[in-house]
C-alpha positions in Angstrom: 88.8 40.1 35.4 86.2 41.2 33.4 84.5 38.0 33.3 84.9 37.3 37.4 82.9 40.5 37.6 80.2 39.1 35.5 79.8 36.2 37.0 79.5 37.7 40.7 76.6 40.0 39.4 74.5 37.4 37.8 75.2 35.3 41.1 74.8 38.1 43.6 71.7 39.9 41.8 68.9 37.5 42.6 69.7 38.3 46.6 69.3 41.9 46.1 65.4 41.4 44.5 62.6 43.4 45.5 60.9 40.7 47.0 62.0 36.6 47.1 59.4 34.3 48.2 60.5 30.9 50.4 61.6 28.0 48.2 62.4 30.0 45.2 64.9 28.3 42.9 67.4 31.0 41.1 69.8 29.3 38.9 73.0 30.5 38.4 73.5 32.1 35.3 70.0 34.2 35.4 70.7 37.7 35.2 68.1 40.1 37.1 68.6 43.6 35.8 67.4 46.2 38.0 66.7 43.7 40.6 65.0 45.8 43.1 61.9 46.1 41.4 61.1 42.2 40.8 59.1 40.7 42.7 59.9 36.8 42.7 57.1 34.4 44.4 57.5 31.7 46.9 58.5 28.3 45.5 58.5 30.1 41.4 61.9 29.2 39.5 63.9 31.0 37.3 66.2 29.0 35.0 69.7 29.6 33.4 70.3 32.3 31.1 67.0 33.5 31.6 67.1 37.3 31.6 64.8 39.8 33.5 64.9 43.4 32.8 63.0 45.9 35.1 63.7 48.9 33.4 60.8 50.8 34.7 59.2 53.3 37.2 56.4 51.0 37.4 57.0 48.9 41.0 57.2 46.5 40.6 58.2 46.1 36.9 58.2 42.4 37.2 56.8 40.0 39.3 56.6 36.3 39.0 53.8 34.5 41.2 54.1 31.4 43.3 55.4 28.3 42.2 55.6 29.4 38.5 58.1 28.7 36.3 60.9 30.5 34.4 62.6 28.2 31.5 66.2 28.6 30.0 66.7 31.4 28.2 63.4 33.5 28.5 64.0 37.4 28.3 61.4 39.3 30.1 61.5 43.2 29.3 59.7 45.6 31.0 60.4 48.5 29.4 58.9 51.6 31.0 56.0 49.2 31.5 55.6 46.2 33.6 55.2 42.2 33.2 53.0 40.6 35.5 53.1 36.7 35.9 50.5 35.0 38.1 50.8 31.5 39.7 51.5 28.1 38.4 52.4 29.1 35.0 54.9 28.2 32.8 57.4 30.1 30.5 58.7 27.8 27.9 62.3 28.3 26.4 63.4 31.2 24.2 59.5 32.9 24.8 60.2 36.9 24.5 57.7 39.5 26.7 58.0 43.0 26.3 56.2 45.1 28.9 56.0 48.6 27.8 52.7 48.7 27.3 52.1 46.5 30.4 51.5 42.5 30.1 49.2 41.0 32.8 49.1 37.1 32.8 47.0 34.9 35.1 47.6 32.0 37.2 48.2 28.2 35.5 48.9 29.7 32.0 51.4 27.5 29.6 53.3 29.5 27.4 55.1 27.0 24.9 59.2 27.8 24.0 59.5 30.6 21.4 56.3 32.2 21.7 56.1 35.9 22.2 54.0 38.7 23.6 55.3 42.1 22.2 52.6 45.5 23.9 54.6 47.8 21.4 54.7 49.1 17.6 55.7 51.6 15.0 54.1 54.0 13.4 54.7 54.0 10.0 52.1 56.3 8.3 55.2 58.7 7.0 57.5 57.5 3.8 59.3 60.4 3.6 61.3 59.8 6.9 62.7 56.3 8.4 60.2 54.3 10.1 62.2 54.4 13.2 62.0 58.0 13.8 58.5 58.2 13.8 57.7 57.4 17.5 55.8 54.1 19.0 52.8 53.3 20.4 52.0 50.8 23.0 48.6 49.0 24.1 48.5 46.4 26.9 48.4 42.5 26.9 46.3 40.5 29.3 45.7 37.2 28.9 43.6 35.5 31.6 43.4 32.3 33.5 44.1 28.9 32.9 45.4 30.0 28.8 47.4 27.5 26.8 49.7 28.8 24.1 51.1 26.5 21.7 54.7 26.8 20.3 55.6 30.0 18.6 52.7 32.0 19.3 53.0 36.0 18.7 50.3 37.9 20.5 50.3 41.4 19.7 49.6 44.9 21.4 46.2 45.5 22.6 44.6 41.8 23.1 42.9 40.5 25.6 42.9 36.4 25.6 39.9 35.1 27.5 40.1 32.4 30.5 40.3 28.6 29.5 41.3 29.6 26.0 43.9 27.6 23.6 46.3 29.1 20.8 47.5 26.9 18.5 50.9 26.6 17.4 52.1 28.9 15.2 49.0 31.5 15.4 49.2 35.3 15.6 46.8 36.7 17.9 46.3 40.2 16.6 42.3 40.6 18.3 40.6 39.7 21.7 40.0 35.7 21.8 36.7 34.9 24.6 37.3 32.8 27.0 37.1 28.9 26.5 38.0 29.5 22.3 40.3 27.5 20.3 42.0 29.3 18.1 44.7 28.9 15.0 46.0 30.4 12.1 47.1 33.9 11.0 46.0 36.1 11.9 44.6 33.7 14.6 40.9 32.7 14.2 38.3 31.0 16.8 37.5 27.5 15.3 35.3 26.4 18.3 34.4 26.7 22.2 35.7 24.5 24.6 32.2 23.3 25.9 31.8 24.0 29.7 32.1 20.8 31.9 29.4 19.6 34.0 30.4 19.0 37.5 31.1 15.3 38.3 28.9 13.9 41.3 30.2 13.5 44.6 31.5 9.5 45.5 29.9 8.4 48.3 
């Protein structure tokens, strides 16, 4: 019984959304916690397993823009803070966003499977009591326009990653990246720009 239940909310949750664009796909078997405050945009799909949590005051604590997409098993967390998705991007599998300190993403960003994007962390300056009694801190994310992140990517609290930029896999992005950098490595490190292109003439 149990599980019949379970199954009915994961199927009946996306129809009780904030907001549901035309065309978008919903697979069954995403869960939508706190479903009135997402926001999910025309023609965007959210795959299997895939788990949104808008645990916030912040309306709305998630929204996912046009046509973008939402792969297997992505958990999107608000947490008291909200997650932001513009249009035409791409959520790989298993990639992990938590929103507390707010996470703003731009329109046609790839985010490869298992990369992350954490706005949260510990402090830690005390020894004399556990680490996880000494309060958090949160900064925001916001990673711009037309951003490629390679597979297992961490970016951390507080960075800003500029527009037309490229992470390589693996990298931890722990500082603000400008726009049109490559960069690898850990902590993540610019290697070179991506050089502007010149407009191509008009065929007559």
């Amino acid at each position: 019984m149990k599980h019949l239940l379970r199954v009915l909310r994961d199927l009946l949750s996306p129809l009780r959304v904030g907001k549901l664009g035309a065309g978008a796909n919903i697979e069954p078997g995403s869960v939508f916690e706190f479903p009135k405050n997402i926001e999910i945009g025309a023609g965007a799909r959210v795959a299997r397993q895939a788990i949104l949590r808008a645990n916030t005051q912040t309306a709305p604590g998630i929204r996912i823009g046009e046509r973008t997409l939402v792969l297997e098993n992505v958990l999107i967390n608000a947490n008291e803070g909200h997650v932001n998705v513009g249009a035409d991007s791409w959520l790989g599998p298993f990639c992990l966003i938590y929103g507390n300190g707010g996470v703003d993403i731009g329109n046609n960003v790839l985010i490869a499977a298992h990369s992350s994007i954490n706005t949260v962390s510990h402090h830690a300056d005390r020894t004399d009591i556990p680490i996880n009694n000494q309060g958090i801190y949160t900064d925001p994310v916001v990673i711009e326009d037309d951003v490629w992140l390679g597979l297992n990517v961490s970016v951390l609290q507080g960075v800003r990653i500029g527009k037309g930029s490229i992470i390589g896999a693996g990298a931890v992005v722990n500082k603000d990246i400008p726009p049109y950098s490559i960069a690898v490595g850990i902590p993540a490190r610019v290697i070179r720009q991506r050089a502007p292109s010149e407009p191509r003439p008009a065929v007559e």
